[in-house]
C-alpha positions as CSV (number, residue, x, y, z in Angstrom):
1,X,-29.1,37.2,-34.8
2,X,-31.3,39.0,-31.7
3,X,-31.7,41.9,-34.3
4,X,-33.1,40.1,-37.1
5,X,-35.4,38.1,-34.8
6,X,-36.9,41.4,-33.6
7,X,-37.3,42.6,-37.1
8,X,-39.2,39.7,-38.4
9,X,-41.5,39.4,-35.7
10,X,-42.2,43.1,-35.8
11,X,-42.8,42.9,-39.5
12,X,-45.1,39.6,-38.8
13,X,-47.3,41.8,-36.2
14,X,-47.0,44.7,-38.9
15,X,-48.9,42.6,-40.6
16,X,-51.8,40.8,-38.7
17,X,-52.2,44.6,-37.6
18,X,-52.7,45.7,-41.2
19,X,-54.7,43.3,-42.1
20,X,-57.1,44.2,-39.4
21,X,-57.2,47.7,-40.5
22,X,-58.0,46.9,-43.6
23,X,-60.6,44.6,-42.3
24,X,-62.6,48.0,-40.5
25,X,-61.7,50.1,-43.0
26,X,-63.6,47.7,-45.6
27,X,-60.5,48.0,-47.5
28,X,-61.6,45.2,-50.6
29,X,-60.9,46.0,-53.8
30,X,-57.6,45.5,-55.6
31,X,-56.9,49.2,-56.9
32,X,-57.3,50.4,-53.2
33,X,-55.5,48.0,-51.7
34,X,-52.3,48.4,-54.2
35,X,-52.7,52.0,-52.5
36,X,-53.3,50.8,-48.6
37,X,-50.5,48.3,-48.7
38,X,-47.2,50.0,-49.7
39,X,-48.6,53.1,-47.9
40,X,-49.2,51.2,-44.5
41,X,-45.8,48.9,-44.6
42,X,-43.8,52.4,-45.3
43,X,-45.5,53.9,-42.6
44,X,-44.5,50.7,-40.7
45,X,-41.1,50.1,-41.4
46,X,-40.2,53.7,-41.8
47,X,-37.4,53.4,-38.8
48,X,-35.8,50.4,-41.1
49,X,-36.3,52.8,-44.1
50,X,-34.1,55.3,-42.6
51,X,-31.6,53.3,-41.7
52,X,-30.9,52.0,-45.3
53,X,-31.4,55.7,-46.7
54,X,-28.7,57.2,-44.3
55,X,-26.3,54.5,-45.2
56,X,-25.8,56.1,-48.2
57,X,-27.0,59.8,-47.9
58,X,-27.8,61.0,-44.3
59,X,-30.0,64.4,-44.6
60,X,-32.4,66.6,-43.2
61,X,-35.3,63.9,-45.0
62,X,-33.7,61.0,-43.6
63,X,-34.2,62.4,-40.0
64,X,-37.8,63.0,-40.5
65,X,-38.5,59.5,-41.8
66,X,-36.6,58.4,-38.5
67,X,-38.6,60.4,-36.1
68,X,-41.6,59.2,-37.9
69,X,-40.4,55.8,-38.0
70,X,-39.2,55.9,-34.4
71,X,-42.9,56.5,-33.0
72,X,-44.2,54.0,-35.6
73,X,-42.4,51.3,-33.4
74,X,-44.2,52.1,-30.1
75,X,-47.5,52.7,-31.7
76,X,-47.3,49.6,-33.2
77,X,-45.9,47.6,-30.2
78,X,-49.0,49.4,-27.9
79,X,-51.8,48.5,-31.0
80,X,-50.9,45.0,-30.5
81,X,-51.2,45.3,-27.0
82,X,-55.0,47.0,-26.9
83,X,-55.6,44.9,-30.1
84,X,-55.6,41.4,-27.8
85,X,-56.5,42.9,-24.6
86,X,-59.8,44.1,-26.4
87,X,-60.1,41.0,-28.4
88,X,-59.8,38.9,-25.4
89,X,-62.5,40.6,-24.1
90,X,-64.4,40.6,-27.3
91,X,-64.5,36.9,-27.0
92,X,-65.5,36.0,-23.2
93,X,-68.4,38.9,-24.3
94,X,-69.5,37.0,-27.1
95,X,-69.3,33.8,-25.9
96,X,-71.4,34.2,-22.4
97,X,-74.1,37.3,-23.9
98,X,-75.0,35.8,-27.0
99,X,-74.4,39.4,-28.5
100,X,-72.5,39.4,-31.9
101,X,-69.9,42.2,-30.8
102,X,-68.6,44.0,-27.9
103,X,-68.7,47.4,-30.3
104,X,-69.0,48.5,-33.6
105,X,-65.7,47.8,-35.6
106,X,-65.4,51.6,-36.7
107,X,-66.3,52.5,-33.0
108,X,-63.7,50.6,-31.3
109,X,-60.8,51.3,-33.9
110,X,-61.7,55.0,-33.1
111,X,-61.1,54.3,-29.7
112,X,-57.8,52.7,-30.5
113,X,-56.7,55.7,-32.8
114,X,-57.3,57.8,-29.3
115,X,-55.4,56.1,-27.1
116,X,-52.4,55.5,-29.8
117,X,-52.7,59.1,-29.6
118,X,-52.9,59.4,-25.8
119,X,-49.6,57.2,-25.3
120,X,-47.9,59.1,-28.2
121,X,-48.4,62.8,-26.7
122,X,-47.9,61.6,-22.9
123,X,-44.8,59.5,-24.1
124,X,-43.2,62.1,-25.8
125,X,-43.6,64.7,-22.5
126,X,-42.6,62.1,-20.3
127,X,-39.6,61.1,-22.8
128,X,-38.6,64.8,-22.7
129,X,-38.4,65.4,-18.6
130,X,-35.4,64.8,-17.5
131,X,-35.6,64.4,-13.9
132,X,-32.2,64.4,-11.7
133,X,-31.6,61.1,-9.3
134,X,-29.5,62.0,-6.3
135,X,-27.5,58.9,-4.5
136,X,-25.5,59.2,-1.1
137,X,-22.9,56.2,-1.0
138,X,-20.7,55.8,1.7
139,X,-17.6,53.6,0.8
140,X,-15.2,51.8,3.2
141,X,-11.8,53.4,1.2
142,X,-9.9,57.0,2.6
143,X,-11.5,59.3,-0.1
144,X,-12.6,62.8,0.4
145,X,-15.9,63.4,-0.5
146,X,-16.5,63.8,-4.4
147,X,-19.7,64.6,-6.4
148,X,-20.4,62.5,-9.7
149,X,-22.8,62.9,-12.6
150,X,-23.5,59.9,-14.1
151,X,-25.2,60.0,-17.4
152,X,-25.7,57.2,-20.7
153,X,-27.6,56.4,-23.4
154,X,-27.4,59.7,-25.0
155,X,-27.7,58.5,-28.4
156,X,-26.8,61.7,-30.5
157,X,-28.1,61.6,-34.1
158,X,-30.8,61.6,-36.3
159,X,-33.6,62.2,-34.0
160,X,-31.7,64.5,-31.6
161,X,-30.8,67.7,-32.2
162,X,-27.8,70.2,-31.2
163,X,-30.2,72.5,-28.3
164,X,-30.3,68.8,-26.7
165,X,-26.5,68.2,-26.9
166,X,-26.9,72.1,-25.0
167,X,-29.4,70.5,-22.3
168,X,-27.2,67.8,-21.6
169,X,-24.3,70.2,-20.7
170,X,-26.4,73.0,-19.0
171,X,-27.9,69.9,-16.7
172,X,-24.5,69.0,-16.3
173,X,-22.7,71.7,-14.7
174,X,-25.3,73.0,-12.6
175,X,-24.5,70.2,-10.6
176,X,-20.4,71.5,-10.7
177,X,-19.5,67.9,-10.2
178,X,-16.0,66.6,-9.5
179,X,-16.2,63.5,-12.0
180,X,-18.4,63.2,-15.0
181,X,-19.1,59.5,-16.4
182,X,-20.7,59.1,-19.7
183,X,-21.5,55.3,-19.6
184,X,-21.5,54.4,-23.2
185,X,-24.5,54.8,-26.4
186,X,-23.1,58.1,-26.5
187,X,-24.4,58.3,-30.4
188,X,-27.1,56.4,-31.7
189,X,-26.4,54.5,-35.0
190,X,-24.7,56.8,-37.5
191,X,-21.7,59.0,-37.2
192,X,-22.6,60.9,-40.2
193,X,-25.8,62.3,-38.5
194,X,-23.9,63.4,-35.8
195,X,-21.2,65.5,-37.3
196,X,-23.7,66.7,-39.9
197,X,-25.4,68.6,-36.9
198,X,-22.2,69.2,-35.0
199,X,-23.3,67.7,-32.0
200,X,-20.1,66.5,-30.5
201,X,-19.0,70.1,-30.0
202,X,-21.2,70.6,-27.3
203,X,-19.8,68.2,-25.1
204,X,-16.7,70.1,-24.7
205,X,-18.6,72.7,-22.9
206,X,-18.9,70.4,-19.7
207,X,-17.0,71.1,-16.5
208,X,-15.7,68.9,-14.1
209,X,-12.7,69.5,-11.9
210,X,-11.6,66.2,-12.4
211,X,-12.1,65.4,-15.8
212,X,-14.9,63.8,-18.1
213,X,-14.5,60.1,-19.0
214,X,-16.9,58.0,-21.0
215,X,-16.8,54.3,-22.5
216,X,-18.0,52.5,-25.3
217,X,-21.6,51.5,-25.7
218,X,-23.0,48.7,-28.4
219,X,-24.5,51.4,-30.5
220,X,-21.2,52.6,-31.1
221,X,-20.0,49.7,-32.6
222,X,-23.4,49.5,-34.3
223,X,-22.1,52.4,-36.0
224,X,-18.9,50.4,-37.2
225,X,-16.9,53.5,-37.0
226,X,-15.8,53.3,-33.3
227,X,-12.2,54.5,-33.3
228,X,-13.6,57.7,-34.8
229,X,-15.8,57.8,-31.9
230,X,-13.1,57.7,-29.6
231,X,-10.6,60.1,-31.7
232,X,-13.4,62.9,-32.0
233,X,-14.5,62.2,-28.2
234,X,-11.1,62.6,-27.0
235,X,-10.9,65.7,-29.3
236,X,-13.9,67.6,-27.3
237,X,-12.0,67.0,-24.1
238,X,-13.9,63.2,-22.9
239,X,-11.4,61.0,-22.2
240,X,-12.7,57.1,-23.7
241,X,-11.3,54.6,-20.9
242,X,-11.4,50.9,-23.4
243,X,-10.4,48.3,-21.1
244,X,-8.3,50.8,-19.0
245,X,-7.4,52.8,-15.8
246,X,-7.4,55.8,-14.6
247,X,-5.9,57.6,-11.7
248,X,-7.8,60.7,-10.0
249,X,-5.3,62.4,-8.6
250,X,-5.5,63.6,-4.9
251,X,-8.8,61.7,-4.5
252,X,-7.7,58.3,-4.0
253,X,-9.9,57.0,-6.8
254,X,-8.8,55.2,-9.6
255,X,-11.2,54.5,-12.4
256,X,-11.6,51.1,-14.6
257,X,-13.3,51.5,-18.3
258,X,-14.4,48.1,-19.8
259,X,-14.8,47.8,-23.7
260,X,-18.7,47.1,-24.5
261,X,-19.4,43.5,-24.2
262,X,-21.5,43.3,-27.0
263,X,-22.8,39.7,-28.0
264,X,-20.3,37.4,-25.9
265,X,-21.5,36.6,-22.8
266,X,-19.1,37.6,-19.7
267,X,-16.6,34.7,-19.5
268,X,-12.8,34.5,-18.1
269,X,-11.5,36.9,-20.2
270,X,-13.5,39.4,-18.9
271,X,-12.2,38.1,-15.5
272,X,-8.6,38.4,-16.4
273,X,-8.7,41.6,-18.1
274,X,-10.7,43.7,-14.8
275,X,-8.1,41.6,-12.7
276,X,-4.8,43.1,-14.7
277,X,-6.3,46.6,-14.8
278,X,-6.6,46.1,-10.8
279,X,-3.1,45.2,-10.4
280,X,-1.7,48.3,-11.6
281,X,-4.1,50.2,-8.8
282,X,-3.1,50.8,-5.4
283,X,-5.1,48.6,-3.1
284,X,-5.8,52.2,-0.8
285,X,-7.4,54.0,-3.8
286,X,-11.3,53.3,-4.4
287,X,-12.0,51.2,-7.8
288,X,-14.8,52.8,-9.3
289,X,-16.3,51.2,-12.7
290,X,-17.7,52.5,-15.8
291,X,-19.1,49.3,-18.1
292,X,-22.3,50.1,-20.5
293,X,-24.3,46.7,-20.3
294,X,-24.6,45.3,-16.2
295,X,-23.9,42.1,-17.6
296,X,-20.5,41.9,-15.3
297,X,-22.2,42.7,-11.8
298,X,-20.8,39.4,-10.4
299,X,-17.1,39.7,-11.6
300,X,-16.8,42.9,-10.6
301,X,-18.2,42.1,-7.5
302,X,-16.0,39.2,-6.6
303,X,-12.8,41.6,-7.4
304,X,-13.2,43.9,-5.2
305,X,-15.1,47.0,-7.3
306,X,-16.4,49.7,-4.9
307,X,-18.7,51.1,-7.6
308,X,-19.9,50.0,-10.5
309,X,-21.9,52.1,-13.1
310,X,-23.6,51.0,-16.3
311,X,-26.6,52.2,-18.3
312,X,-27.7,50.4,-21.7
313,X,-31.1,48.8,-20.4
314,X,-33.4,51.9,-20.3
315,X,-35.3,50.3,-18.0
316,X,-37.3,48.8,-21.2
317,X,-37.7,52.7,-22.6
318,X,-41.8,51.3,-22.7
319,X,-43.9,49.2,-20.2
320,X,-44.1,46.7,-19.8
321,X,-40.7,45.9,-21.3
322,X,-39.2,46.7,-18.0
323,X,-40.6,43.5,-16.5
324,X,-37.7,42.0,-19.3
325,X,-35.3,44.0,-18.3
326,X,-35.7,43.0,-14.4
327,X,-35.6,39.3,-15.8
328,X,-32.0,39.7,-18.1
329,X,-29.9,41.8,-15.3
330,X,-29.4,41.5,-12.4
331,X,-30.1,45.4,-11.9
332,X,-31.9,46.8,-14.7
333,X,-32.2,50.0,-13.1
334,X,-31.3,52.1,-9.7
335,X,-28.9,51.4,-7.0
336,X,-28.4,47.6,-5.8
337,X,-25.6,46.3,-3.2
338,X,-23.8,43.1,-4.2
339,X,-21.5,42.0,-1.5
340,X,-19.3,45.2,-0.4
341,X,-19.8,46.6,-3.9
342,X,-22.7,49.3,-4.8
343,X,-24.0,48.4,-8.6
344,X,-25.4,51.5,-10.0
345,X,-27.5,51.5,-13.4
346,X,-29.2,54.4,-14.8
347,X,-32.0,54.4,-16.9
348,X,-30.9,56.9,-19.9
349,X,-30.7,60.5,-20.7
350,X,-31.7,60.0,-24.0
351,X,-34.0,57.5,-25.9
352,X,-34.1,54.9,-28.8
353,X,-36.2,55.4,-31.6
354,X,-38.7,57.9,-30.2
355,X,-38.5,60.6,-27.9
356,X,-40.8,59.2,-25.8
357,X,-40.9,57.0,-22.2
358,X,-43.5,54.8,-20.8
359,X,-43.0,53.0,-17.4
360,X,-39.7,54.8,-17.3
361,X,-38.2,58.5,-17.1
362,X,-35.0,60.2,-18.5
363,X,-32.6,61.1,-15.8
364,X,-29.6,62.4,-15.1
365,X,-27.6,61.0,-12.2
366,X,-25.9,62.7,-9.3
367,X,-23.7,60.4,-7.1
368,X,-22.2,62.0,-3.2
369,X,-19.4,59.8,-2.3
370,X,-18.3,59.9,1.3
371,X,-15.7,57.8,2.3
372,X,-14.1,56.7,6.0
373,X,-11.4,59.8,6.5
């Protein structure tokens, strides 16, 4: 229901916006704008387009029209933005000068083509500089002291390639961590993408003394094809935690995975099940949790979690989405303290859509945990 919200009012502002194009571009007659149309809502709704395309043959084009179609979203989203910034402006102008316009229609769309290129170049270096976030936690449990890279929102496919999957390892084990956690959105929206560019393989490159484990994001059910995930995961040496626990050996540290929550709002079940999983923990060892969306931070919390990591809110990927993001979790992003537990959320390694960031950066995270011994 949320998606197809989003998709009508982004083809809504498609659009007003193309109507205003057409408007400077003096765009009247019929024969040209049977051309202008089709052209501009293609252009548009390219990302959608891709989507459809790969549901039945994923290729080499299909990628293309998704990279295009990933940067059409932003562009769009930030032309709406200038567009009613400027026309605000326009209007206060025109209404207390007694001047007919603030600029020449051809001069200000210029001006908007520059800066829609502007955000588009400095978004995609930004999207693409992965920066490393270092965190010293001190927790009150008898654990030696035990590096963890923390890492989500990969989302492998179409518009990622295989010398990213290669990044993402390389960044990974120059840290020679003790734990990895891959906190869900580990592909993107297609399986078939992924395999087609063998970018699962990678992954089993990482090392980690104590093992890689990883749990389900949304997108992987947005793929409809996540026991495959897990199988082929699991098969490049990550072990998937689904509502489950793990024991690290010799560290006192067990390790709880929660199943994505998806649409359903946290409710008892999600109580009960975190609250089994802790039974079959010894109450010495350090709980630390891996759950995609920080939709849970107060359960966890109340049951006695040391740690809990999560990704899934990019910190809004574009500003000022963030501002949303800080309004629907209770941490979108960074390291919070709830009570005695530390709530962790990273902001991505990887992005929806585009390649590009605004307001937010691509990280990878690097956890020192010290306990009392």
């Amino acid at each position: 229901m949320g998606l197809s919200v989003i998709v009508i009012a982004y083809f809504l502002i498609s659009i007003y916006l193309s109507r205003e194009l057409a408007g400077v571009l003096e765009i009247k007659a019929i024969k040209y704008k049977l051309i202008y149309y089709p052209a501009y809502f293609t252009l548009s709704m390219s990302y959608i387009l891709s989507r459809l395309l790969a549901t039945y043959s994923p290729n080499d084009f299909t990628d293309v029209i998704a990279l295009v179609g990933g940067h059409a979203i932003p562009t769009t989203f930030y032309a709406t933005i200038i567009l009613i910034v400027y026309k605000s402006i326009q209007f206060v102008y025109v209404k207390y000068s007694g001047q007919a316009q603030l600029l020449p229609p051809q001069f200000a769309f210029g001006l908007l083509v520059v800066a829609l290129l502007a955000i588009n170049i400095y978004g995609v270096y930004n999207g693409t500089q992965h920066v490393t976030k270092v965190y010293d936690l001190e927790i009150n449990k008898n654990i030696p002291d035990t590096k963890i890279v923390i890492v989500s929102d990969l989302h492998l496919g179409k518009t990622t390639s295989r010398a990213y999957a290669e990044q993402l390892v390389a960044d990974i084990n120059a840290q020679q961590p003790d734990l990895v956690f891959i906190v869900g959105d580990i592909i993107d929206s297609d399986l078939e993408s992924v395999l087609r560019k063998d970018l699962l393989t990678p992954l089993s490159g990482i090392k980690s003394k104590d093992g890689v484990y990883a749990v389900l994001g949304n997108h992987e059910y947005i793929s409809k094809r996540p026991m495959e995930i897990i199988k082929l995961l699991g098969a490049n040496n990550i072990k998937m935690l689904v509502d489950q626990q793990q024991e690290i050996k010799g560290r006192n540290i067990s390790l709880i995975g929660l199943n994505d929550i998806g649409r359903r709002s946290p409710d008892t079940r999600d109580e009960k099940t975190l609250q089994l999983l802790l039974s079959r923990i010894p109450s010495k060892n350090a709980v630390l949790l891996l759950d995609h969306q920080p939709k849970r931070i107060e359960i966890a919390s109340r049951n006695g979690i040391d740690l809990a990591t999560s990704g899934h809110t990019h910190k809004g990927q574009y500003w000022p989405n963030g501002y949303i993001t800080q309004a629907l979790f209770l941490n979108d992003w960074g390291l919070k303290k709830f009570e005695d537990m530390y709530s962790l959320v990273t902001c991505g390694y990887g992005n929806w859509g585009a390649n590009m960031r605004m307001g937010s950066q691509v990280e990878l995270v690097v956890v020192n945990l010290k306990g009392v011994m």
